[in-house]
C-alpha positions as a Markdown table, in Angstrom:
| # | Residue | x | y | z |
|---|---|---|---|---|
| 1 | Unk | 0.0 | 0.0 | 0.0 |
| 2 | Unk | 1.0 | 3.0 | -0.8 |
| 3 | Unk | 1.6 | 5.7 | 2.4 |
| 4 | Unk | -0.6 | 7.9 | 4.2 |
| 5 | Unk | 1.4 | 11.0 | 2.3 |
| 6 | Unk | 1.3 | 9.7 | -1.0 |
| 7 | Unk | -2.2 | 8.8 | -0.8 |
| 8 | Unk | -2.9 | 12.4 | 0.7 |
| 9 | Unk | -1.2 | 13.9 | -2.3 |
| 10 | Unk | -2.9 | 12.2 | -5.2 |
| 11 | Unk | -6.2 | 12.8 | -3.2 |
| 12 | Unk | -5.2 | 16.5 | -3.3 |
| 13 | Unk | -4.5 | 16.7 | -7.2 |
| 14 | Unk | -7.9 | 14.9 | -7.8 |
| 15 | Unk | -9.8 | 17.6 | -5.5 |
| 16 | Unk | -7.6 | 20.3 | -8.0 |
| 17 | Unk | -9.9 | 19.2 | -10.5 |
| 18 | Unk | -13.4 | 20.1 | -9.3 |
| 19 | Unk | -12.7 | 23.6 | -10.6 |
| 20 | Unk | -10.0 | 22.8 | -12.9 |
| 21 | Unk | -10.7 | 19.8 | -15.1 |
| 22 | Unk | -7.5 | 20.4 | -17.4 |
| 23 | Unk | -5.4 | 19.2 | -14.2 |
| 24 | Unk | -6.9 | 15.6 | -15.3 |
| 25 | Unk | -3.9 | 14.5 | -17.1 |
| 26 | Unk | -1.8 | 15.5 | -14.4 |
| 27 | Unk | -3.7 | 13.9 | -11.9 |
| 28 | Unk | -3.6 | 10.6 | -13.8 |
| 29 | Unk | -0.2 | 10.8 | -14.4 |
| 30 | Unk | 0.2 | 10.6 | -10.5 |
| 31 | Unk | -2.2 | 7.4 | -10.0 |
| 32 | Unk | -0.9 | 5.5 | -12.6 |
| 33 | Unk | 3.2 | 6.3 | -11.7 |
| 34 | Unk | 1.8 | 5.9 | -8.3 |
| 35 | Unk | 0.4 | 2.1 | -9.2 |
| 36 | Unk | 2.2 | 1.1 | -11.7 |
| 37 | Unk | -0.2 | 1.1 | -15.2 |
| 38 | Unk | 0.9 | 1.8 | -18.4 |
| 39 | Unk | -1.3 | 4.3 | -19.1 |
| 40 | Unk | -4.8 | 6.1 | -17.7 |
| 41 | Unk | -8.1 | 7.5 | -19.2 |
| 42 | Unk | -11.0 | 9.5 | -17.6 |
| 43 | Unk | -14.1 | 9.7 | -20.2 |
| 44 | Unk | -17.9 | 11.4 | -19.3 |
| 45 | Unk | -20.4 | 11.0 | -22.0 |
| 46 | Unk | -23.5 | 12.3 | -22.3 |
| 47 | Unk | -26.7 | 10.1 | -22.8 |
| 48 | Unk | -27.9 | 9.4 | -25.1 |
| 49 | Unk | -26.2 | 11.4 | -27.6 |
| 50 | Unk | -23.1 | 10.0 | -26.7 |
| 51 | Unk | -21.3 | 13.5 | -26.7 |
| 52 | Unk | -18.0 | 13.7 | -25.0 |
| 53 | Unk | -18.0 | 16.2 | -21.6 |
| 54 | Unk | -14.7 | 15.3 | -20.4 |
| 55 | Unk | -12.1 | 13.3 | -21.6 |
| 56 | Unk | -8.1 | 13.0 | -20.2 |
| 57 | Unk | -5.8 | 10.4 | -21.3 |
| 58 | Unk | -2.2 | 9.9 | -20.3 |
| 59 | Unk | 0.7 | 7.6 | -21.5 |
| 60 | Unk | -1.1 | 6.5 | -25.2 |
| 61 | Unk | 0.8 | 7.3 | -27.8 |
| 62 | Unk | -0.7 | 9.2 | -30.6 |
| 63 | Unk | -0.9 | 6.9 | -32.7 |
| 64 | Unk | -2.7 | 4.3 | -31.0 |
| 65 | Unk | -4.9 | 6.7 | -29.4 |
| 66 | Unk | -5.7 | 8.0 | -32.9 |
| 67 | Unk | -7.1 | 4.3 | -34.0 |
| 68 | Unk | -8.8 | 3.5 | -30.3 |
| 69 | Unk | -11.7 | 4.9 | -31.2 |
| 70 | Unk | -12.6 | 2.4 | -33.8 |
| 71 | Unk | -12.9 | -0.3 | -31.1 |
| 72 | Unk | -15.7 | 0.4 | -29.0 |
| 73 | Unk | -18.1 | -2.7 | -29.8 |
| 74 | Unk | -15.3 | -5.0 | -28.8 |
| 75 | Unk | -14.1 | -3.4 | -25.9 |
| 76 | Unk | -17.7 | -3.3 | -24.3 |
| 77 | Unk | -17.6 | -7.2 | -25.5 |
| 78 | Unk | -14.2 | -7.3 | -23.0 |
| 79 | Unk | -15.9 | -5.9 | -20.6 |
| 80 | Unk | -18.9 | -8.0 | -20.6 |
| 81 | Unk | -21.3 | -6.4 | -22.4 |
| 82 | Unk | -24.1 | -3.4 | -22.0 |
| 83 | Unk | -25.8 | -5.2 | -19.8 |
| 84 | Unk | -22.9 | -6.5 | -17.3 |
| 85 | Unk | -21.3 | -3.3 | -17.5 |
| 86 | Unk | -24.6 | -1.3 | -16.4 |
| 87 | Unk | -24.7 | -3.9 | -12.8 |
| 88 | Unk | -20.7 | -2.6 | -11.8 |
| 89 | Unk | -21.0 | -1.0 | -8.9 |
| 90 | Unk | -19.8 | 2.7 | -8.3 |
| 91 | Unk | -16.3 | 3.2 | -7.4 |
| 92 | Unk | -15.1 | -0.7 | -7.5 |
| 93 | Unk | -12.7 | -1.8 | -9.6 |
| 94 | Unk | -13.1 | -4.1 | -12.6 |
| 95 | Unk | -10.4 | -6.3 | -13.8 |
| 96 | Unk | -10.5 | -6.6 | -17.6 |
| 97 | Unk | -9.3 | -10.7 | -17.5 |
| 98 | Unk | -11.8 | -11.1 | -14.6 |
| 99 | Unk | -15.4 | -9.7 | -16.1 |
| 100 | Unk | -14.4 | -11.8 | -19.4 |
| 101 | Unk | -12.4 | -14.9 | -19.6 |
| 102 | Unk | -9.2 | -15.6 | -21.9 |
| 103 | Unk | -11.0 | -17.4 | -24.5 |
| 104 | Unk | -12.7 | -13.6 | -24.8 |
| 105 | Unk | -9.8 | -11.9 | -25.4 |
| 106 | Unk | -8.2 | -14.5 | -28.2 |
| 107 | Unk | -10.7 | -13.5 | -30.1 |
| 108 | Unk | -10.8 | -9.7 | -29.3 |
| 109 | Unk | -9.9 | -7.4 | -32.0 |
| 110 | Unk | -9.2 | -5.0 | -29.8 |
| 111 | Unk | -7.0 | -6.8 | -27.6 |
| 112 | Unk | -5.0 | -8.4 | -30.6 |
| 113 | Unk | -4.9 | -5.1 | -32.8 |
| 114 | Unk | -4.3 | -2.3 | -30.3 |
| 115 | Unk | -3.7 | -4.1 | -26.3 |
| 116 | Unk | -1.3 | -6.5 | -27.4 |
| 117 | Unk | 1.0 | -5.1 | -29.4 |
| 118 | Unk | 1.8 | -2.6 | -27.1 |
| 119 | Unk | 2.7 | -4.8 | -24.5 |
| 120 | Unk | -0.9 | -4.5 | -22.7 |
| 121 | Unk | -1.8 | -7.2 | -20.0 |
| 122 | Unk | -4.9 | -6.1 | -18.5 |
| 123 | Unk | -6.9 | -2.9 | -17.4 |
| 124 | Unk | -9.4 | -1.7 | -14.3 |
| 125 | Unk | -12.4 | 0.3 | -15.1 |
| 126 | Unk | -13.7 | 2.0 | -12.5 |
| 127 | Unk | -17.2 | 3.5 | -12.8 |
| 128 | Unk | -17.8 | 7.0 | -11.2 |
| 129 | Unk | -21.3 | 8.2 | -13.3 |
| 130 | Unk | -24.2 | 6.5 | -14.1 |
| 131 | Unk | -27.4 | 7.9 | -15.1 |
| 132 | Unk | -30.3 | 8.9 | -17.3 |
| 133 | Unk | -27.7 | 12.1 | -18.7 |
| 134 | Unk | -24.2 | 10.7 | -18.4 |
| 135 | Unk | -21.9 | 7.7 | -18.2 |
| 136 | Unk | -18.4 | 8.0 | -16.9 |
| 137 | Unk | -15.7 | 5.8 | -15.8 |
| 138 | Unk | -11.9 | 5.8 | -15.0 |
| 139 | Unk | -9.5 | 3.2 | -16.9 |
| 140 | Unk | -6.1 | 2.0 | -16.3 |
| 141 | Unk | -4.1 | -0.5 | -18.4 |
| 142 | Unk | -1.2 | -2.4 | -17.0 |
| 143 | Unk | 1.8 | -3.0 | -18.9 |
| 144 | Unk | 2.9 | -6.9 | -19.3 |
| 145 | Unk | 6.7 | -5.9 | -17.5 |
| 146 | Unk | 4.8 | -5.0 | -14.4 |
| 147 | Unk | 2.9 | -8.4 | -14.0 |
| 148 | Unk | -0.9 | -8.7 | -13.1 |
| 149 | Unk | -3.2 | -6.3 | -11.5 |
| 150 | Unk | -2.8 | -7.4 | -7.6 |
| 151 | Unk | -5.1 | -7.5 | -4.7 |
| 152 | Unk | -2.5 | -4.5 | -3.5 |
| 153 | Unk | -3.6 | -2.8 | -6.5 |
| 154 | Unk | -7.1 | -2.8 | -6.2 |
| 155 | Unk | -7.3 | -1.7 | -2.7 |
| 156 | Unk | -5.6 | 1.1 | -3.5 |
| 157 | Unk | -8.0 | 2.1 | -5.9 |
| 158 | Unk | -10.7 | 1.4 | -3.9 |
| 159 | Unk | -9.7 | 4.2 | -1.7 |
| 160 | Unk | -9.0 | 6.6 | -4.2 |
| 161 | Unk | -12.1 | 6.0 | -6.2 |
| 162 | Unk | -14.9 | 7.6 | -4.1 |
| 163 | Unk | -12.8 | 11.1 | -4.3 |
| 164 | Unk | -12.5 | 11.1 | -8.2 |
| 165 | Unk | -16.3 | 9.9 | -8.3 |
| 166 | Unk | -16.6 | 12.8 | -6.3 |
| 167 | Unk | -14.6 | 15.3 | -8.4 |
| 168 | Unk | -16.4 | 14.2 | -11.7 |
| 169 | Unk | -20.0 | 14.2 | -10.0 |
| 170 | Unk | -19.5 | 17.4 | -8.1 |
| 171 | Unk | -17.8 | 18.9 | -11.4 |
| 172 | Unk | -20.9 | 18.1 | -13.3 |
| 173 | Unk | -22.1 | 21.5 | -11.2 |
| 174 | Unk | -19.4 | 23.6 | -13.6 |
| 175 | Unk | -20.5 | 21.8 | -16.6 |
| 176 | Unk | -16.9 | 20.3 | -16.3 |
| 177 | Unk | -15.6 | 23.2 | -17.6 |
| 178 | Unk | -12.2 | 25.2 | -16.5 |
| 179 | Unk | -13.5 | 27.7 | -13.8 |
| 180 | Unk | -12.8 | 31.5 | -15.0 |
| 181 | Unk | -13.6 | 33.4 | -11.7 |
| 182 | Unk | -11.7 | 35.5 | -9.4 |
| 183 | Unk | -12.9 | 34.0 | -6.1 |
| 184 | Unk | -14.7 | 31.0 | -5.2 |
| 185 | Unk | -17.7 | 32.8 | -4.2 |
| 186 | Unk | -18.2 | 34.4 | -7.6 |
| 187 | Unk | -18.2 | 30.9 | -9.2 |
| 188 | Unk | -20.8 | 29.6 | -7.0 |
| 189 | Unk | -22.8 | 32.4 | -7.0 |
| 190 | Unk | -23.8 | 31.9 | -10.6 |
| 191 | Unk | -24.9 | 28.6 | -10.1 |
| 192 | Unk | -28.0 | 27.5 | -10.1 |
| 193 | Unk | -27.9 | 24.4 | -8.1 |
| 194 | Unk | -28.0 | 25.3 | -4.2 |
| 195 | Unk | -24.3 | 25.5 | -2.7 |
| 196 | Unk | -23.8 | 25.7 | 1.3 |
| 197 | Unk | -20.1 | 26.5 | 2.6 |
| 198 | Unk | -19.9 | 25.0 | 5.9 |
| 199 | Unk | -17.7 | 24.9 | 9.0 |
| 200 | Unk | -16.9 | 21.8 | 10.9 |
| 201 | Unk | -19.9 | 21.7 | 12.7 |
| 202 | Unk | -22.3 | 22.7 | 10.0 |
| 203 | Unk | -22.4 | 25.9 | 10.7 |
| 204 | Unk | -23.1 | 28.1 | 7.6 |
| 205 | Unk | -20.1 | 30.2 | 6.5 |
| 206 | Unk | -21.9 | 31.2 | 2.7 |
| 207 | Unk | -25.0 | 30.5 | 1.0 |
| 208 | Unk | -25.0 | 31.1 | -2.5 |
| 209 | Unk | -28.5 | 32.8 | -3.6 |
| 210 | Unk | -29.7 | 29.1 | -4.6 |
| 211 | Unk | -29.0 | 27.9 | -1.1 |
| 212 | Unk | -30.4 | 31.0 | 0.1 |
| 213 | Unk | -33.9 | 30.7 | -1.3 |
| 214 | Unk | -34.0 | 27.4 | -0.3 |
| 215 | Unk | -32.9 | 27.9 | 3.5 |
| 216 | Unk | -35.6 | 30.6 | 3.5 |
| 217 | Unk | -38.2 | 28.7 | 2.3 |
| 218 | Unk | -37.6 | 25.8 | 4.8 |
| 219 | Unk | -38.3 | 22.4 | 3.6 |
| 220 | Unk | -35.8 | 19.7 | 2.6 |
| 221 | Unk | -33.0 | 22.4 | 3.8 |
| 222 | Unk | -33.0 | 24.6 | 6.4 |
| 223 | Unk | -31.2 | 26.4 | 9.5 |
| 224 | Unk | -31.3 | 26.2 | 13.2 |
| 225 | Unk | -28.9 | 28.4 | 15.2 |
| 226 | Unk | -26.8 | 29.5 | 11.9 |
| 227 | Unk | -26.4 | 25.9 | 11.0 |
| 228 | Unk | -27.0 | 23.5 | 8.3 |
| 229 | Unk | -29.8 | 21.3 | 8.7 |
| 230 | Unk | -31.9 | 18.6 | 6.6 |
| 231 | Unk | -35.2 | 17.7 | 7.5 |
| 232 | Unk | -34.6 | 13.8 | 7.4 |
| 233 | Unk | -33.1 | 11.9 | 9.9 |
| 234 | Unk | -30.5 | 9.2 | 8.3 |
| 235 | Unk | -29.3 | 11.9 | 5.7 |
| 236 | Unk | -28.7 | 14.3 | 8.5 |
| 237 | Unk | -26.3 | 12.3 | 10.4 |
| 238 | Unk | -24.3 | 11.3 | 7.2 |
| 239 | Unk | -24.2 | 14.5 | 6.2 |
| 240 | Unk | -22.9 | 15.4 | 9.6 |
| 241 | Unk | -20.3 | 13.0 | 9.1 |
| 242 | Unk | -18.7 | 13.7 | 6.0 |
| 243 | Unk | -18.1 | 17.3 | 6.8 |
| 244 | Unk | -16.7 | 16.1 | 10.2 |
| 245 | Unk | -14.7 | 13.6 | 7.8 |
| 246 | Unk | -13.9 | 16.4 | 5.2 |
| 247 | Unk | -12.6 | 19.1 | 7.7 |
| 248 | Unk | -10.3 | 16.4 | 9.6 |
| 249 | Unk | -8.8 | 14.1 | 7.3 |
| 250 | Unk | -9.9 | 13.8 | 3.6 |
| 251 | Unk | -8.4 | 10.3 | 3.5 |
| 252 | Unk | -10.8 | 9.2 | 5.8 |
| 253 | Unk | -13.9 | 11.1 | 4.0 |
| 254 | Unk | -14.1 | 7.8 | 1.3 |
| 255 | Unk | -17.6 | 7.9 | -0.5 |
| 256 | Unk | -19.4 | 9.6 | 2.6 |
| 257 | Unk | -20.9 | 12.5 | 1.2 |
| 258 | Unk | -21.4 | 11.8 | -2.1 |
| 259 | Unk | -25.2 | 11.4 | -3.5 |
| 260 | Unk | -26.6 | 12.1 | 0.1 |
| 261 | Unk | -30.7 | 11.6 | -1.0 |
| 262 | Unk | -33.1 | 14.4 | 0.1 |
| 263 | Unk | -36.4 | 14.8 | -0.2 |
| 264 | Unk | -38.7 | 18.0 | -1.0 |
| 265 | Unk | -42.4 | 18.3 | 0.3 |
| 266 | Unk | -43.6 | 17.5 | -3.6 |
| 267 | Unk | -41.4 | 14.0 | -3.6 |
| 268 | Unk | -39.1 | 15.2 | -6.1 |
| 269 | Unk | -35.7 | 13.7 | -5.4 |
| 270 | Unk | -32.5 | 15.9 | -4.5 |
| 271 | Unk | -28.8 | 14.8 | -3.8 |
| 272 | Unk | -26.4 | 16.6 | -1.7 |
| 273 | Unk | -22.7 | 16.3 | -2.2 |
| 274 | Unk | -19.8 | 17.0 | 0.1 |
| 275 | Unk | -16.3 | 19.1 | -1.2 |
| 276 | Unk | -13.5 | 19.2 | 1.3 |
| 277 | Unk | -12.1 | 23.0 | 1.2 |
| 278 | Unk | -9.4 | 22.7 | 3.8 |
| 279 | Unk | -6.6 | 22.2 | 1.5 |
| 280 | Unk | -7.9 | 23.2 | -1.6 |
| 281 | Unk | -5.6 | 25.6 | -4.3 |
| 282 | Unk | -8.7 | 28.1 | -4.4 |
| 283 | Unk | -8.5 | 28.5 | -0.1 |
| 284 | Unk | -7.2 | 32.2 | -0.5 |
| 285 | Unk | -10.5 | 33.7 | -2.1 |
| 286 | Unk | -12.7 | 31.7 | 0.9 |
| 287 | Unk | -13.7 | 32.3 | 4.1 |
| 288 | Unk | -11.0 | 31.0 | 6.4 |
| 289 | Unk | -13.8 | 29.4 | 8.2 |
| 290 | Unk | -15.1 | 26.7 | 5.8 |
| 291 | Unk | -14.3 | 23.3 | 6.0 |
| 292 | Unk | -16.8 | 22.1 | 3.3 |
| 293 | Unk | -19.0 | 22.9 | 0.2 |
| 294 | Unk | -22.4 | 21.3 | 0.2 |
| 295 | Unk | -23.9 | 21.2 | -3.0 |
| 296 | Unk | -27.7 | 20.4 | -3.3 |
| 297 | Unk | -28.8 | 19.3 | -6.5 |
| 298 | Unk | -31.6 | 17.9 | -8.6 |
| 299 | Unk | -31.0 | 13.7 | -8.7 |
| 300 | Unk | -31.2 | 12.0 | -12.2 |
| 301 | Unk | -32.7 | 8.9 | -10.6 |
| 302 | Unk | -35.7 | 8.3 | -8.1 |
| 303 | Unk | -34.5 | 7.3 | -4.5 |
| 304 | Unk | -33.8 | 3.6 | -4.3 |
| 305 | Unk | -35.4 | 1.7 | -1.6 |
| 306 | Unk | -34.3 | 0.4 | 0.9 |
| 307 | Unk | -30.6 | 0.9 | -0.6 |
| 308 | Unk | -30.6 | 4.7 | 0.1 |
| 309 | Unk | -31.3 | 3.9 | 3.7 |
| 310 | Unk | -29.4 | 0.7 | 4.5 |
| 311 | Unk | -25.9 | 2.4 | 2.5 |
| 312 | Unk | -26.4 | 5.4 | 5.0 |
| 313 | Unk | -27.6 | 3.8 | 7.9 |
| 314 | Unk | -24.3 | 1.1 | 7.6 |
| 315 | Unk | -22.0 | 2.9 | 5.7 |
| 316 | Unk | -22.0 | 0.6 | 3.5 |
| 317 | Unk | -19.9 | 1.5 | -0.3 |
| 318 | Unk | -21.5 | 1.2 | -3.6 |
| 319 | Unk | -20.4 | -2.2 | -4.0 |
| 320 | Unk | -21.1 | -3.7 | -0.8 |
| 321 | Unk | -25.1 | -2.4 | -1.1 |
| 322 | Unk | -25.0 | -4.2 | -4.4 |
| 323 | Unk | -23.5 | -7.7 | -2.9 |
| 324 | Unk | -26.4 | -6.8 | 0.0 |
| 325 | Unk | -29.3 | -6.5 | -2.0 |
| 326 | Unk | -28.4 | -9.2 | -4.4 |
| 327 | Unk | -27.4 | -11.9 | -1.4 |
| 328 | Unk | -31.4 | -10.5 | -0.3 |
| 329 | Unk | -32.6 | -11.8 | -3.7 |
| 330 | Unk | -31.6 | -15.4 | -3.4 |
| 331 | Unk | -28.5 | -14.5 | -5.5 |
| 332 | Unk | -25.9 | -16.9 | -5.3 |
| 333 | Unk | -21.8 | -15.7 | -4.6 |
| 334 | Unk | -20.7 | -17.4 | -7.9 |
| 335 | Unk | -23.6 | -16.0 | -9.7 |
| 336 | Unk | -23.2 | -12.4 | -7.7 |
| 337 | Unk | -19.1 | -12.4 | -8.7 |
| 338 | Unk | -20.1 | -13.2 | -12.5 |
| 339 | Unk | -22.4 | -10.6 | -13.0 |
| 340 | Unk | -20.5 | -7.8 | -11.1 |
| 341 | Unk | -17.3 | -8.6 | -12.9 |
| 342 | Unk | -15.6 | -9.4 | -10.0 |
| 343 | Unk | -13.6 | -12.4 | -8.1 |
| 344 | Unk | -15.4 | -14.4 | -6.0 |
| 345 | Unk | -12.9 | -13.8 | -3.4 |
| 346 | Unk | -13.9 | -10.2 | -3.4 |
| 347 | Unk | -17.5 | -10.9 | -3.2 |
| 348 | Unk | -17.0 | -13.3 | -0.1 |
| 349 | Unk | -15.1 | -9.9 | 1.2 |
| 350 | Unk | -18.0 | -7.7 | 0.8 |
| 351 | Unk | -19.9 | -10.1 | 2.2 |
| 352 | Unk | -17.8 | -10.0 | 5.2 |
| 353 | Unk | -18.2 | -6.7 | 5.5 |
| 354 | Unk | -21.6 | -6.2 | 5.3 |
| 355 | Unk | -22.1 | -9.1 | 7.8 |
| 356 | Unk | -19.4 | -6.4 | 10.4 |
| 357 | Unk | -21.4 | -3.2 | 9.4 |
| 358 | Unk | -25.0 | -4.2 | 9.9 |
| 359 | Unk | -24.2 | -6.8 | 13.1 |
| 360 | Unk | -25.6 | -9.8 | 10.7 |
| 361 | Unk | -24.3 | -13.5 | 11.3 |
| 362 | Unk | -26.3 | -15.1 | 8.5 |
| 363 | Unk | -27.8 | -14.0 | 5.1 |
| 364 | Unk | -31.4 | -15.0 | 6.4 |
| 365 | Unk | -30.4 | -12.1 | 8.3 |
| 366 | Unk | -30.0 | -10.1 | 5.3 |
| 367 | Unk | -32.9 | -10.7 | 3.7 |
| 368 | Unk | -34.6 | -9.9 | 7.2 |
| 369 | Unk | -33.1 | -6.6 | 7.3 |
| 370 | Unk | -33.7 | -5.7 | 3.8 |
| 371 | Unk | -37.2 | -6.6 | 4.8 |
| 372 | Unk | -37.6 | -3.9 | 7.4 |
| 373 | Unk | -36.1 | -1.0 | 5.9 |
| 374 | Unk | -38.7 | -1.0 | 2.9 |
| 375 | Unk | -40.1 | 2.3 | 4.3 |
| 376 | Unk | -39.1 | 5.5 | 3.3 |
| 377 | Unk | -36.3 | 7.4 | 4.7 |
| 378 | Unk | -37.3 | 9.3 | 7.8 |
């Protein structure tokens, strides 16, 4: 693993993105140096036109970059499909040679025209964006002189990947373009999703005139003794959380925070998202007193229940609520490992975890569980 510092750093030059998105490359060039892969990519589309928001690639030479496009039938065929790659859950990593199986690739034109001859063993896809508007994932390939993608490897990039899922989703806000603003302030100002600037505590530093309309108004966002507060229970607390998380130790902030689901009086659904400030390049043009940007926004999706509430209740990550609610369908381990594109090893840790998080011994249990939280979030 790598250590505490290193993994600080490249956290850091992710978070430089948010507002930045042409520090991409750069940021790449630090995971995959710091990991070992050949090369890295970072690709948004927008659905269904298939337009491109945001795209950064390091380490592919022209030339093969040039003829890469030409192969995106086979490469979703590497990957498993539509279908398979729509079930991968947020932020875990996919190995290439475990979604598919080596007979696959034999007969993959794009591993025998463009992986292979450039030395290419295998890659991790990560996703970070899935929804009605926009797919996006994070890939990196690893070179055949390294050796194999390694359980080292992939833990790694499990703690790194909640922070760029948060860059690219919170980014999304700036239309993923290069921020041309003075201050901070002025930026979110002309926003028109609701943006909160926080303290430790939740007390309310700034409210851009989004968040302030909505504060006034009351409802799914509100204020009590100058501090932020949510009308719903569960969110409340894990929104209390990440900032605590945010303004101590990013490291430790993981996925909390990201895709918090609020309610407002009519049922439509809202999201709130979580930026750590403390260390950010733009700290100069902020109030010294903010630990945290809250961003409440509109959600692509309708709340998912009881996932919403068991993932915030246990703290349970993307993949780990999809291991849950599939053990809670009668799904077997084999058959959960296949269709997430993952080892079965890695499901039987999940499952591990999820039986730590929730205090469950058995997968009756589970299914119990999953029983009782069918209500809505309160």
């Amino acid at each position: 693993m790598l250590s505490v510092e290193r993994l600080s750093s490249l956290i850091g030059s992710i978070y430089d993105c948010v507002l930045e998105p042409d520090r991409w490359p750069f940021a790449l060039t630090e995971i995959c140096a710091a990991l070992r892969f050949a090369n890295g990519s970072i690709g948004v589309n927008a659905l269904p036109s298939g337009e491109t928001l945001l795209v950064a690639s390091v380490g592919i030479p022209p030339y093969w970059l040039g003829r890469l496009s030409g192969y995106g039938d086979e490469i979703m065929r590497l990957w498993g499909g539509v279908a398979r790659v729509r079930e991968y859950p947020f932020e875990e990593p996919v190995v290439c040679s475990q979604a598919t199986d080596r007979a696959t690739w034999t007969n993959n034109t794009w591993f025998t025209e463009w992986a292979a001859p450039q030395g290419l063993l295998d890659a991790v896809s990560i996703p970070l964006v899935r929804d009605e508007s926009m797919l996006g994932t994070l890939t990196l390939a690893r070179h055949q002189s390294v050796g194999p993608v390694d359980d080292t490897d992939l833990a790694t990039l499990r703690l790194l990947a909640p922070h760029v899922r948060r860059a690219v989703t919170i980014g999304r806000c700036f239309d993923l373009k290069t921020v041309e603003a003075s201050t901070f302030a002025a930026v979110i100002d002309a926003l028109t999703v609701a943006v909160i600037l926080v303290d430790a505590q939740l007390g309310i530093v700034y409210a851009n005139p989004a968040a302030t309309a909505m504060l006034e108004t009351g409802g799914v966002i509100g204020r009590s003794n100058d501090a932020l507060r949510l009308a719903e229970a569960l969110p409340m607390e894990a929104l209390r959380t990440a900032v605590a998380c945010a303004a101590a130790d990013e490291l430790t902030l993981g996925r909390r925070g990201i895709g918090v689901p609020l309610r407002r009086a009519d049922g439509a659904a809202l999201v709130a998202h979580v930026l750590p400030l403390r260390r950010r390049q733009f700290r100069a043009d902020l109030v010294q007193r903010a630990a945290a940007a809250v961003f409440v926004t509109p959600s692509m999706s309708p709340p998912a229940l009881p996932g919403d509430a068991l993932a915030l209740l246990y703290d349970l990550t993307p993949a780990e609520l999809r291991v849950f609610e599939l053990i809670a369908n009668g799904t077997t381990q084999p058959e959960i490992a296949h269709r997430l594109g993952i080892a079965p090893s890695t499901v039987k840790t999940h499952l591990l975890r999820v039986f730590a998080k929730t205090g469950c011994g058995r997968q009756a249990d589970l299914i119990k569980l999953a029983a009782s939280m069918a209500l809505p979030l309160v």
